[in-house]
C-alpha positions in Angstrom: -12.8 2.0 10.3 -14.3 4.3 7.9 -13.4 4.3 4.5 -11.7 7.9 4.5 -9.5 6.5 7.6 -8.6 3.5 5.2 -7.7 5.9 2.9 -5.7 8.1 4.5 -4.0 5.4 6.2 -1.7 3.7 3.4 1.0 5.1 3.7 1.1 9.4 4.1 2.3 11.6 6.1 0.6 12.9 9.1 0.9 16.5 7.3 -0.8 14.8 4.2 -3.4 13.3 5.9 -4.1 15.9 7.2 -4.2 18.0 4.1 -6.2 15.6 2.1 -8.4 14.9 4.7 -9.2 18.7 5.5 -9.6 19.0 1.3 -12.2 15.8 1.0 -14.4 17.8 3.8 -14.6 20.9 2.4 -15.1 19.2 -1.3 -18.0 17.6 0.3 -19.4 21.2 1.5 -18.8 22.6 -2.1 -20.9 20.0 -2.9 -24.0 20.4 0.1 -23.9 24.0 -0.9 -24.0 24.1 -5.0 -26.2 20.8 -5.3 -29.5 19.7 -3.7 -28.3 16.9 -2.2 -26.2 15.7 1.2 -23.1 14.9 0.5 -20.5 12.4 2.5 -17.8 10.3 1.6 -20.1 7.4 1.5 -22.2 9.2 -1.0 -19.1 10.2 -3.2 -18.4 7.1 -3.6 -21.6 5.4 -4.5 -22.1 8.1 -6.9 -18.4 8.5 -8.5 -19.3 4.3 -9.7 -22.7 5.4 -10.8 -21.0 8.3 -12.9 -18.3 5.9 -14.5 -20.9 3.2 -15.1 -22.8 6.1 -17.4 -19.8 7.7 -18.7 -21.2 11.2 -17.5 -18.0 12.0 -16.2 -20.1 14.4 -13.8 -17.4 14.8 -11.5 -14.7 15.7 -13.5 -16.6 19.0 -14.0 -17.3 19.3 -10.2 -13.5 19.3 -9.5 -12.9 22.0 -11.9 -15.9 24.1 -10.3 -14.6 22.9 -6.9 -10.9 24.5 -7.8 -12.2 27.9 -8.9 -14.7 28.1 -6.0 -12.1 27.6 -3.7 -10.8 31.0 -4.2 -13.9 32.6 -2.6 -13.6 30.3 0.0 -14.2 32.0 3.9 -13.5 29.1 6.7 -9.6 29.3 6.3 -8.5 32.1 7.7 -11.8 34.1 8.1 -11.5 35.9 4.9 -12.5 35.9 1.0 -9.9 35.3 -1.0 -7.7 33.3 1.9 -7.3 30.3 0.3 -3.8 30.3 -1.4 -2.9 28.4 -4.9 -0.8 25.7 -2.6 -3.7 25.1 -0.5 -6.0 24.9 -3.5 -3.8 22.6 -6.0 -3.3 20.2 -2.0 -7.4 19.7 -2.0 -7.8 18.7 -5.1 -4.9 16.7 -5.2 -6.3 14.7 -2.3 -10.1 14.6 -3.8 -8.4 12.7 -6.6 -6.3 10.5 -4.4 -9.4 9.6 -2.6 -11.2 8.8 -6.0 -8.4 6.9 -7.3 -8.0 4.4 -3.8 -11.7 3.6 -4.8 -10.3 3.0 -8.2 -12.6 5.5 -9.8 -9.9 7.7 -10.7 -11.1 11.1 -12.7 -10.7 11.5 -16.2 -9.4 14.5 -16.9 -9.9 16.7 -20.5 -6.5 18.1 -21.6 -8.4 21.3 -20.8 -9.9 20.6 -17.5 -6.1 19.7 -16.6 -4.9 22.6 -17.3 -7.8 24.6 -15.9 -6.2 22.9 -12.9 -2.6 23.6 -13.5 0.4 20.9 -13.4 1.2 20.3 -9.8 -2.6 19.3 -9.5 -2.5 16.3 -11.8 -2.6 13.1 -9.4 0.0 10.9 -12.2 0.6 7.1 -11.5 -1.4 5.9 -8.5 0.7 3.1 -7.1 -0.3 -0.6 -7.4 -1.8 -2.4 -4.3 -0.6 -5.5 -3.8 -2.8 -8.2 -2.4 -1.7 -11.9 -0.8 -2.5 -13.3 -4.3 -0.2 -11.7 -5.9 2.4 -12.6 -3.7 1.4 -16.3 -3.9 2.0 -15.5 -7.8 5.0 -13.9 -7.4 6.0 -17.2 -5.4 6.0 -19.2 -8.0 8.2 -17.6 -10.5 10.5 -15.3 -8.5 14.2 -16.5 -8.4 15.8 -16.2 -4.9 17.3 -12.2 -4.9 13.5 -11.2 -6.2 12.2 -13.3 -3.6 14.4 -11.5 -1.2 13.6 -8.1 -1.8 9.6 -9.2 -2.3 9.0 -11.1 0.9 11.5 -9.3 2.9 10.3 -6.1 1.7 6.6 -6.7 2.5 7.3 -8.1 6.2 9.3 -5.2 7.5 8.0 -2.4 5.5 11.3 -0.4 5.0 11.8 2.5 2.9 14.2 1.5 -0.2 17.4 2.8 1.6 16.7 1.8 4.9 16.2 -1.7 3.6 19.7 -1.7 1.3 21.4 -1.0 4.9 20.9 -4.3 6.3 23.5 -6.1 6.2 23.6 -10.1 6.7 24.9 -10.2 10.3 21.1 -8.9 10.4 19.9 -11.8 9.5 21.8 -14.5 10.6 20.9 -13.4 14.0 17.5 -13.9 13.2 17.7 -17.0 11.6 19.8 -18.2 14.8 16.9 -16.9 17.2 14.2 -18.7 15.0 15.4 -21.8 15.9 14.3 -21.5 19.7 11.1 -19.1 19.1 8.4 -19.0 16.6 7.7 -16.2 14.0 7.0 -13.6 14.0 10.9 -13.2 14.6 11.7 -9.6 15.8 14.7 -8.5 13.0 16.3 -6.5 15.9 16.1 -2.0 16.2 17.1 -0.5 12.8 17.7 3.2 12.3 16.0 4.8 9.8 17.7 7.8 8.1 14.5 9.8 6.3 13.0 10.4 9.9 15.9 10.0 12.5 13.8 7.2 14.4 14.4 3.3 14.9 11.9 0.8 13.2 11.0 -2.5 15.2 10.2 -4.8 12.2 9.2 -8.2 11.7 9.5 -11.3 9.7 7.2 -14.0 9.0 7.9 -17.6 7.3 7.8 -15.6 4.3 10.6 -13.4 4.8 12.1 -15.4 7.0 12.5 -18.1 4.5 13.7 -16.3 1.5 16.6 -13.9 3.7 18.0 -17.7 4.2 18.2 -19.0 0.7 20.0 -15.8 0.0 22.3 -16.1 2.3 23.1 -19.7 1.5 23.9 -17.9 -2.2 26.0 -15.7 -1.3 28.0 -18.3 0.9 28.4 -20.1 -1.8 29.7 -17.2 -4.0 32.3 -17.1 -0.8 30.3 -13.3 -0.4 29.1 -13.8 3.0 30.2 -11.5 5.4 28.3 -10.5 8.5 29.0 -6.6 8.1 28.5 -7.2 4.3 25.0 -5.6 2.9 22.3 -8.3 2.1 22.2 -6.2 -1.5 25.0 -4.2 -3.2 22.3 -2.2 -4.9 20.9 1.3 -6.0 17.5 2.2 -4.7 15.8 2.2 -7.6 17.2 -1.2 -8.5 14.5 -2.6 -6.0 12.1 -1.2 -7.9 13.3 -2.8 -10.9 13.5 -6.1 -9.6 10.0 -5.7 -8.0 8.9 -4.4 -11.7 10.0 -7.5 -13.4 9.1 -9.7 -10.6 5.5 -8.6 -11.0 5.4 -9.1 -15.0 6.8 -12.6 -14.8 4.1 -13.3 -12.5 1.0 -11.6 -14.7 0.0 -9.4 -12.3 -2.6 -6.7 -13.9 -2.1 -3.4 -12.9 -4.7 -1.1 -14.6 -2.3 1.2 -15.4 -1.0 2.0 -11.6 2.7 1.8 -10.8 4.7 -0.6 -8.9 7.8 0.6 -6.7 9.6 -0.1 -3.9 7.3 2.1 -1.6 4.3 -0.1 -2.8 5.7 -3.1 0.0 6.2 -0.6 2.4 2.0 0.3 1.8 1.2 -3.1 2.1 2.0 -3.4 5.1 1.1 -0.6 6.8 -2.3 -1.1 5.1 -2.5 -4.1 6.9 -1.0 -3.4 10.1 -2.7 0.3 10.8 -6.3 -1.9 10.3 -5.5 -4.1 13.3 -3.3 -2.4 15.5 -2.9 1.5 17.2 -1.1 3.9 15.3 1.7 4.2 17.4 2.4 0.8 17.0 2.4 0.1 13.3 4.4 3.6 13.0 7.0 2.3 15.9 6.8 -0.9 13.8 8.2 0.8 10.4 10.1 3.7 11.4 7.9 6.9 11.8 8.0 8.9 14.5 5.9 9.0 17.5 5.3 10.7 21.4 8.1 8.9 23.7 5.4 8.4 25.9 3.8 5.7 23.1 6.5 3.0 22.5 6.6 0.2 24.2 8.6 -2.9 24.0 9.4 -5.5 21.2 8.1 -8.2 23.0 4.6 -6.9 23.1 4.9 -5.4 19.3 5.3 -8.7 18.3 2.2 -10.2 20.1 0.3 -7.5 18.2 2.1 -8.3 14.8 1.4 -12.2 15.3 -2.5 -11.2 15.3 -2.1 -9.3 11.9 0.6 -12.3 10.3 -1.9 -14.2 8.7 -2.9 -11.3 6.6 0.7 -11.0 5.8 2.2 -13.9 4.9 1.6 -16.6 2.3 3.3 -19.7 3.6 1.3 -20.4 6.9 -2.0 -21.2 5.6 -1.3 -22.3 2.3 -2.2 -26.3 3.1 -5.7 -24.6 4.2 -6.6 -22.9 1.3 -6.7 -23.8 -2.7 -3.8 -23.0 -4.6 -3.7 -19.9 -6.8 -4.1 -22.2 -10.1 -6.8 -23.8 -8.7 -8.5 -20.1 -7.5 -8.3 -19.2 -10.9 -9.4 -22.3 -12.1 -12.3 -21.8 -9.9 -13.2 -18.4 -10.9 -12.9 -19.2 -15.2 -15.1 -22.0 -14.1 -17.7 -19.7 -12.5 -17.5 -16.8 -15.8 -18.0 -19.6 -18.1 -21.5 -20.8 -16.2 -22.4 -17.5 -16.1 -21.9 -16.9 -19.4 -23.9 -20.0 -20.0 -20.8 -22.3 -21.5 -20.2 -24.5 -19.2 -23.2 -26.5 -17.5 -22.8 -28.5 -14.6 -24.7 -32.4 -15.4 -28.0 -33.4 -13.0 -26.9 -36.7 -11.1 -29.1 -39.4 -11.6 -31.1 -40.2 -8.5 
């Protein structure tokens, strides 16, 4: 998979996609035609790193160009001047996007921003979570953060989607684990943003965290099968997920962490591995009625992806996260020449 496919593949919409994808190309033709050199996504990137590494901040200045050229611009519609202010601010709102998933984001002048205009700035890049920061998370998260973390990352639900299931959900899935292994199919759930059902999944992860909350809120005498798993806003998740990450030390550089960010992860993973109609039928986006197909072979396909998932399979197999960062001060400090490892005597 290409890089611009990886980008365009965590988490838009089709009509962004294709938006962003349609604004990248004819950057990279701005580009072939004002500059001596060919231009391709490969190229952008190698060359936005090079420009950071000098602090040129040649591209910044391209953008800027890019935007004003695009008003001359002929292949939309055939005509000079065809290219409207939407279209123009939706370019180079997805050449920034594709800068800032290389995490080379631009760094705009408060004049080159509004040279731009408002609705072109690309503000609070969300966070990318990787399997080590869930392992962190692991450690310090009490059960209801654990809940909406694992949980959150095996299904891939949007916010409100997610506060709909209720623990009947659940307890059906716990019941089924006990004859099958995971990854155990959470049953159809309807999604309200587009009208279609989601086919999700949980691992060991998820699976084990839905049933410690559930044992709490048994013991609070709250369980109730139609009950909600969470008596919460949406933007409560976020919250929890917020805090969650800061008791864990997770660096963000600056990018934000919501809800949604879960709902990337997955898809990030699943969409490398698997058709898109698939992962979409997986997480609720629509898809041709010609392209489902059943749960039993969605999970086959989401058991090949699980290890990139989950945390809890493979942990005996690999070194702990204290002992990863242990490792990796160990390595700075030889390189820096503090550490020095002693010549066995022969």
């Amino acid at each position: 998979m290409s890089i611009v496919e990886k980008w365009l593949r965590q988490g838009y919409a089709d009509s962004s996609q294709r938006l962003y994808g349609y604004g990248l190309n004819v950057f990279i033709e701005f580009l072939n035609q004002t500059t001596k050199q060919e231009w391709s996504a490969e190229v952008l990137a190698e060359k936005r790193q090079s420009d950071l590494e000098r602090r040129e901040f040649w591209f910044e200045d391209k953008v800027v160009e890019f935007f004003e050229w695009l008003k001359s611009y002929e292949k939309v519609k055939g005509n000079p001047g065809s290219v409207g202010d939407n279209t123009r601010i939706g370019f180079v709102t997805g050449v920034r996007s594709f800068f800032s998933f290389l995490r080379c984001d631009l760094h705009l002048t408060l004049q080159q921003r509004r040279q731009l205009g408002k609705r072109a700035r690309l503000v609070n890049h969300d966070y990318l979570f990787s399997l080590e920061d869930f392992g962190l998370m692991d450690k310090v998260a009490n059960p209801q953060e654990r809940y909406i973390a694992f949980v959150g990352k095996d299904i891939g639900l949007r916010a409100t989607d997610f506060l709909s299931l209720n623990q009947g959900v659940f307890v059906k899935a716990i019941q089924r684990s006990q004859h099958e292994p995971t990854p155990i199919f959470l049953g159809k759930i309807y999604t309200r943003k587009e009208g279609v059902y989601a086919y999700p999944f949980l691992t060991d992860d998820g699976l084990q965290a839905a049933r410690v909350w559930l044992a709490i809120l048994k013991s609070k005498q709250l369980n109730d099968d139609e009950a909600p798993m969470l008596r919460f806003r949406d933007k409560e998740l976020t919250e929890n997920l917020k805090r969650l990450a800061r008791k864990a030390d997770i660096e963000t550089h600056g990018q934000r962490i919501r809800f949604h960010c879960l709902r990337k992860f997955l898809i990030d993973r699943l969409s490398l591995r698997m058709s898109e109609s698939k992962w979409k039928q997986i997480v609720g986006k629509k898809i041709s009625e010609s392209a489902y197909v059943t749960p039993f072979k969605l999970r086959q396909e989401y058991a090949r992806v699980m290890q990139h998932i989950q945390i809890e399979a493979s942990q005996e197999q690999r070194l702990s996260m204290e002992d990863v960062r242990a490792l990796k001060r160990m390595l700075k400090m030889m390189e820096d020449g503090k550490l020095t490892v002693p010549r066995r005597r022969i």
